[in-house]
N, CA, C and O of each residue as an XYZ file, in Angstrom:
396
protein
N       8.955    -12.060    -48.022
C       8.845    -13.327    -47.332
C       9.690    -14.375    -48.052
O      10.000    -14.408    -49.243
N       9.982    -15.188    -47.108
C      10.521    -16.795    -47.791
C      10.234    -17.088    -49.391
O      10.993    -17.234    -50.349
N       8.662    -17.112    -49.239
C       8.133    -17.580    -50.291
C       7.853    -17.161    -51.398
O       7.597    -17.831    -52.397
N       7.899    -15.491    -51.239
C       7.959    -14.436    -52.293
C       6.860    -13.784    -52.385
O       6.705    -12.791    -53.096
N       5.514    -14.599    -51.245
C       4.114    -14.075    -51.892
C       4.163    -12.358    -51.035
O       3.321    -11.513    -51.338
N       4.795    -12.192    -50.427
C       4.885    -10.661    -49.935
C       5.926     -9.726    -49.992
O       6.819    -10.405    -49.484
N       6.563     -8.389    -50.314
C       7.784     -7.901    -50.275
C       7.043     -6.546    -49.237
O       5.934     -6.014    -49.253
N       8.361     -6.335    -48.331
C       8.319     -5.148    -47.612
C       9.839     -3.890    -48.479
O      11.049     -4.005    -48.676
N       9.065     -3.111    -48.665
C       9.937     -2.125    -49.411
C      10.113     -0.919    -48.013
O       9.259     -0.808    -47.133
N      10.882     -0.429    -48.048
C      11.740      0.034    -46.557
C      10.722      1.784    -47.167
O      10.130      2.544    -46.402
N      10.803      1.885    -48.168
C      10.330      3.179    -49.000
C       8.963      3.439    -49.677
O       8.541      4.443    -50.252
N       8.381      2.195    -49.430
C       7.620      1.996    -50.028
C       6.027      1.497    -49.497
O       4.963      2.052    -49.773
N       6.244      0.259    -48.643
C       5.503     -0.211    -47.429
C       4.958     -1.545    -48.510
O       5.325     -1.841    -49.647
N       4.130     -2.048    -47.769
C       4.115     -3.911    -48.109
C       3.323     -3.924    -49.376
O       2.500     -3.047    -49.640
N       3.603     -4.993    -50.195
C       3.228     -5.533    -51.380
C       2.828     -6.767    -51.367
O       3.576     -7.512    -50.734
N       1.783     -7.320    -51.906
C       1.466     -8.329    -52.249
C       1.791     -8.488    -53.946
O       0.967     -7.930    -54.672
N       2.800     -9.124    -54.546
C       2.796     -9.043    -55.943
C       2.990     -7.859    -56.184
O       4.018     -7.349    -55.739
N       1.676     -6.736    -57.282
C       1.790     -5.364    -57.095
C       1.086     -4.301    -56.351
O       1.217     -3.081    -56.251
N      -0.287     -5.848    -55.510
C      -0.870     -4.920    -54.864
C      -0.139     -3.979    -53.584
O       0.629     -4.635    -52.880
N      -0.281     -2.718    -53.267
C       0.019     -2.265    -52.452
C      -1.121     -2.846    -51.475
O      -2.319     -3.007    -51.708
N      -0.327     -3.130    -50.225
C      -1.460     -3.345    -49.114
C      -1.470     -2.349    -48.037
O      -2.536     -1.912    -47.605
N       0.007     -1.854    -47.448
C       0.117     -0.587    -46.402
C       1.158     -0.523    -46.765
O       1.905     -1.293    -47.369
N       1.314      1.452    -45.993
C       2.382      2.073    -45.997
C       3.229      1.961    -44.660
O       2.860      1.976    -43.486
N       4.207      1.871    -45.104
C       4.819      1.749    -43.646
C       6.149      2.334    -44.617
O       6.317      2.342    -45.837
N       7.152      2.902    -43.260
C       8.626      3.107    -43.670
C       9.281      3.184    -42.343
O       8.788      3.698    -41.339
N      10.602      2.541    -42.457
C      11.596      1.758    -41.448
C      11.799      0.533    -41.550
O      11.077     -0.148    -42.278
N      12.812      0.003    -40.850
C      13.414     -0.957    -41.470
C      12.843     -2.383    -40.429
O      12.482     -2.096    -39.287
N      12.810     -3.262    -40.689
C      12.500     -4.511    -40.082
C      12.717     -5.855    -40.666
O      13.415     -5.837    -41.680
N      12.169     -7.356    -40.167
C      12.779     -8.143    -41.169
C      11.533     -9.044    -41.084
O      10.590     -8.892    -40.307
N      11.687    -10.034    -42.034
C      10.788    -11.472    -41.886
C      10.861    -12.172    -41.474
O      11.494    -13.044    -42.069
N      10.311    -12.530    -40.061
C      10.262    -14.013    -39.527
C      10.427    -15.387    -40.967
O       9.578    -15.562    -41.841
N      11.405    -15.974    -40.859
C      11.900    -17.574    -41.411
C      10.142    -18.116    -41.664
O       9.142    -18.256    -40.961
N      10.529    -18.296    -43.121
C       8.616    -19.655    -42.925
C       7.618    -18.858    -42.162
O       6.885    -19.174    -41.224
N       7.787    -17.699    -42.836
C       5.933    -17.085    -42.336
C       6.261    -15.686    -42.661
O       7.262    -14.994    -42.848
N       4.643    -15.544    -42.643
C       4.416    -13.759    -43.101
C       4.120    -12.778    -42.543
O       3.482    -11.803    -42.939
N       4.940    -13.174    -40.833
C       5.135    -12.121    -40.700
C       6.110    -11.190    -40.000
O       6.807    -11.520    -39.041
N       6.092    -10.165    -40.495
C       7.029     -8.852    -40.402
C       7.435     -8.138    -39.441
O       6.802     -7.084    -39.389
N       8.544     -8.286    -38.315
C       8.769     -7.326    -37.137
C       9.616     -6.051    -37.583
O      10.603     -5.987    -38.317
N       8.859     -4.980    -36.852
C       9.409     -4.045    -36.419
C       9.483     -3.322    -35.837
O       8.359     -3.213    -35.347
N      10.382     -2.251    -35.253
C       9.972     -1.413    -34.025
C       9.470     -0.030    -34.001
O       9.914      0.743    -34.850
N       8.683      0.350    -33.223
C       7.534      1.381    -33.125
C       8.025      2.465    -32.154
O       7.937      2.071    -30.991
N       8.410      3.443    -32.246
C       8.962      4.426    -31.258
C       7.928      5.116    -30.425
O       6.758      5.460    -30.586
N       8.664      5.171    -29.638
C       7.378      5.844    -27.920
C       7.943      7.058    -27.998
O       9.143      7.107    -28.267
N       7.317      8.084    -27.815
C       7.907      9.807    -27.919
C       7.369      9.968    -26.495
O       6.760      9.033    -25.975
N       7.593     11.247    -25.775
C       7.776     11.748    -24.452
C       6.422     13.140    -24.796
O       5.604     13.254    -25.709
N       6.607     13.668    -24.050
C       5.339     14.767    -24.364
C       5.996     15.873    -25.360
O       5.256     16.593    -26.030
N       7.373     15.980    -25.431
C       8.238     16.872    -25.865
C       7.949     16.612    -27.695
O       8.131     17.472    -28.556
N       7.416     15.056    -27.949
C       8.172     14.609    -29.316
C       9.463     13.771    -29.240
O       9.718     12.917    -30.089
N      10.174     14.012    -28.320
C      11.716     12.907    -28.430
C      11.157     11.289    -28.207
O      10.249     10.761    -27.565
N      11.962     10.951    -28.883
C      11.563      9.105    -28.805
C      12.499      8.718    -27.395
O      13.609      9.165    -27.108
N      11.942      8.066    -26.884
C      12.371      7.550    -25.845
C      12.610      6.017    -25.195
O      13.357      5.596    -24.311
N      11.546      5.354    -26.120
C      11.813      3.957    -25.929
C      11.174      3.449    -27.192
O      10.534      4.169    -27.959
N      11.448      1.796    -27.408
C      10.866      1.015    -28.470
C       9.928     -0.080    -27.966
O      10.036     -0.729    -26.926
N       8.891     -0.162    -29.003
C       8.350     -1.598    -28.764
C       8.395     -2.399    -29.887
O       8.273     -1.952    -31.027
N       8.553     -3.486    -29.636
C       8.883     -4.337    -30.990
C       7.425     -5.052    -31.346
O       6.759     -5.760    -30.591
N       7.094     -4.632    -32.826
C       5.612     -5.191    -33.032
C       5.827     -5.985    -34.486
O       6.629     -5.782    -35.397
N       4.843     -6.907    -34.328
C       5.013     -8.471    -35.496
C       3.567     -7.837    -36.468
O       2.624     -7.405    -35.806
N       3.467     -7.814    -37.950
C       2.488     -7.644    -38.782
C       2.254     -8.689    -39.496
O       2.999     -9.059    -40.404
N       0.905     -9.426    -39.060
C       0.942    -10.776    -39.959
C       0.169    -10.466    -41.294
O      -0.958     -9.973    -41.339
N       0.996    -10.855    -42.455
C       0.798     -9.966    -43.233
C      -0.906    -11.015    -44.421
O      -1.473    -10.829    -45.498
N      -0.967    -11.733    -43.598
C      -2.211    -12.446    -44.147
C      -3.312    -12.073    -43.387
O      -4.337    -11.829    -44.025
N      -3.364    -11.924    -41.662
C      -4.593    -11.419    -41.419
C      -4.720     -9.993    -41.102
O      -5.616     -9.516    -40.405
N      -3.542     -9.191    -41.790
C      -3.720     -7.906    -41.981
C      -3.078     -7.432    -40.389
O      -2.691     -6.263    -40.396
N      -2.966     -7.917    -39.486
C      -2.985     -7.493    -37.676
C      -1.763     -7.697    -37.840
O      -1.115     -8.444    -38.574
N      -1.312     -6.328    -36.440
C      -0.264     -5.928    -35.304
C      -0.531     -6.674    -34.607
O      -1.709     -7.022    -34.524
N       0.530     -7.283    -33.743
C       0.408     -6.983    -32.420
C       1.628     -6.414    -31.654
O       2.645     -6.237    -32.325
N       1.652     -6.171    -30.612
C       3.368     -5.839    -29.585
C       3.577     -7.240    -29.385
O       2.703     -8.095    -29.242
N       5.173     -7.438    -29.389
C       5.448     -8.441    -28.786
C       6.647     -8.041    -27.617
O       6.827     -8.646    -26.560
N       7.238     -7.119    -28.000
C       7.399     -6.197    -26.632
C       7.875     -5.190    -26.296
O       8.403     -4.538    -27.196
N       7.902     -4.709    -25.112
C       7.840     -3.209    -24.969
C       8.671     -2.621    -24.003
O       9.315     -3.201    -23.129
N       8.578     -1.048    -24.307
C       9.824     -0.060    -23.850
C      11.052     -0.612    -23.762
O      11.558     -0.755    -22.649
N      11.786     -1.042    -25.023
C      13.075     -1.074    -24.810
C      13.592     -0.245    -24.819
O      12.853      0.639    -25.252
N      15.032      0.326    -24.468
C      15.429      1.103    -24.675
C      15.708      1.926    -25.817
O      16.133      1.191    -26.708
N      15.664      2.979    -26.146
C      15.547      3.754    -27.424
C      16.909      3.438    -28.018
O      17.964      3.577    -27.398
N      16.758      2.795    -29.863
C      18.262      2.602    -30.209
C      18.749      1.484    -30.762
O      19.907      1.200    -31.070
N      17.135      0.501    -30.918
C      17.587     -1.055    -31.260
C      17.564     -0.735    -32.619
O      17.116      0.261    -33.188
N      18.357     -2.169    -33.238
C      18.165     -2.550    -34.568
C      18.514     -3.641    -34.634
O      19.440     -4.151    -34.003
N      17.618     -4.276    -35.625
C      17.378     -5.838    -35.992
C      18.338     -6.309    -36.769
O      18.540     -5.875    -37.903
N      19.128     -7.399    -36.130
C      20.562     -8.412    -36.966
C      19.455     -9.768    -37.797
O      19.908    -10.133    -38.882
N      18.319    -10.366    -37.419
C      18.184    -11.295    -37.905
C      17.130    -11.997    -36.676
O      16.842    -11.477    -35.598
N      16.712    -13.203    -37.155
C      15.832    -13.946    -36.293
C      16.612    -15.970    -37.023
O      16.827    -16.410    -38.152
N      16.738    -16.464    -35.840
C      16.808    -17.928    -35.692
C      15.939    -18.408    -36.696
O      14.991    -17.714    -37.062
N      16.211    -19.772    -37.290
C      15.820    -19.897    -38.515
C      14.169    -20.634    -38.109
O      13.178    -20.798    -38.820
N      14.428    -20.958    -36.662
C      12.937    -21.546    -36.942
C      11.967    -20.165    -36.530
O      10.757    -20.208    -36.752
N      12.522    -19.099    -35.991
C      11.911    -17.541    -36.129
C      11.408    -17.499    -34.594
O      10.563    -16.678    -34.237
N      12.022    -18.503    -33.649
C      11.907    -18.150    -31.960
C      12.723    -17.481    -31.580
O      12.470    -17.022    -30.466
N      13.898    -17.100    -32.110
C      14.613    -16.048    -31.337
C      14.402    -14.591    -32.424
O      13.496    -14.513    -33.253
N      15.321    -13.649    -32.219
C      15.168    -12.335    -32.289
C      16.809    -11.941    -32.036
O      17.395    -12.296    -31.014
N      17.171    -11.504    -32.637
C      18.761    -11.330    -32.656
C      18.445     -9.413    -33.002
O      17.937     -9.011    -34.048
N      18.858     -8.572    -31.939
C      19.141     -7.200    -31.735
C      20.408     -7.012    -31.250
O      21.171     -7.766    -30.646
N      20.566     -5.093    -31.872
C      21.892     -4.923    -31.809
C      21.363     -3.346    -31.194
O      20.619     -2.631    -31.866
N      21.994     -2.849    -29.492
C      21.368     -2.277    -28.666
C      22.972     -1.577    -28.497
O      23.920     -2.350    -28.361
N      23.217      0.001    -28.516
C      24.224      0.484    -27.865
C      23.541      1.269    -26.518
O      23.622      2.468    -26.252
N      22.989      0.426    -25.915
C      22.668      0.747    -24.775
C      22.248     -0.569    -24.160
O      22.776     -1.581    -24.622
N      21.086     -0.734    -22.862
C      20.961     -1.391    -21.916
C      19.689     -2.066    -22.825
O      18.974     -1.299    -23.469
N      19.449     -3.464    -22.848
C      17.866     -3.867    -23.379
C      16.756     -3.939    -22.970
O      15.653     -3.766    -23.488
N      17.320     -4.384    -21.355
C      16.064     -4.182    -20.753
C      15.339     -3.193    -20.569
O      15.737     -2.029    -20.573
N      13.727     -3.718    -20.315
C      12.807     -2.423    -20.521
C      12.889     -1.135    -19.318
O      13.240     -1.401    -18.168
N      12.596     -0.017    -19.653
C      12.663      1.025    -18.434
C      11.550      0.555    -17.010
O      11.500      1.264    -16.006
């Protein structure tokens, strides 16, 4: 975070200081001035193949997910978020909108 009181380790999953709090692995970023953490969650098919994304926010103080949104197309990755943390800047070699 901004402020330092949290680190997300890509290998590791979230820290408070040294507490470990969860595991997580993949890549995502920090919303500007707050704690919390987007990233995207893959949808698999009955087969196992991923097929679409949903993009979900972890606020890392009251511990909660939520979606903020869903079935994009399978394939995003995160450039950054606007500094006051209302936009969402993705980088899609495909179509964004949802299926």
């Amino acid at each position: 975070t901004d402020d330092g009181m949290y680190q997300m380790y890509w290998n590791a999953g979230l820290f408070k200081g040294k507490e470990h709090l969860m595991d997580f692995q993949g890549e995502g970023l920090w919303l500007p001035n707050s704690h919390r953490y987007l990233f995207a969650r893959h949808k698999e098919n009955a087969e196992g193949h991923a097929v679409a994304m949903d993009i979900m926010a972890f606020d890392a103080d009251q511990r909660k997910t939520d979606t903020l949104i869903t079935d994009l197309s399978f394939g995003i990755s995160f450039i950054g978020a606007s500094a006051d943390g209302q936009w969402l800047y993705l980088l899609s070699s495909g179509d964004l909108q949802p299926h």
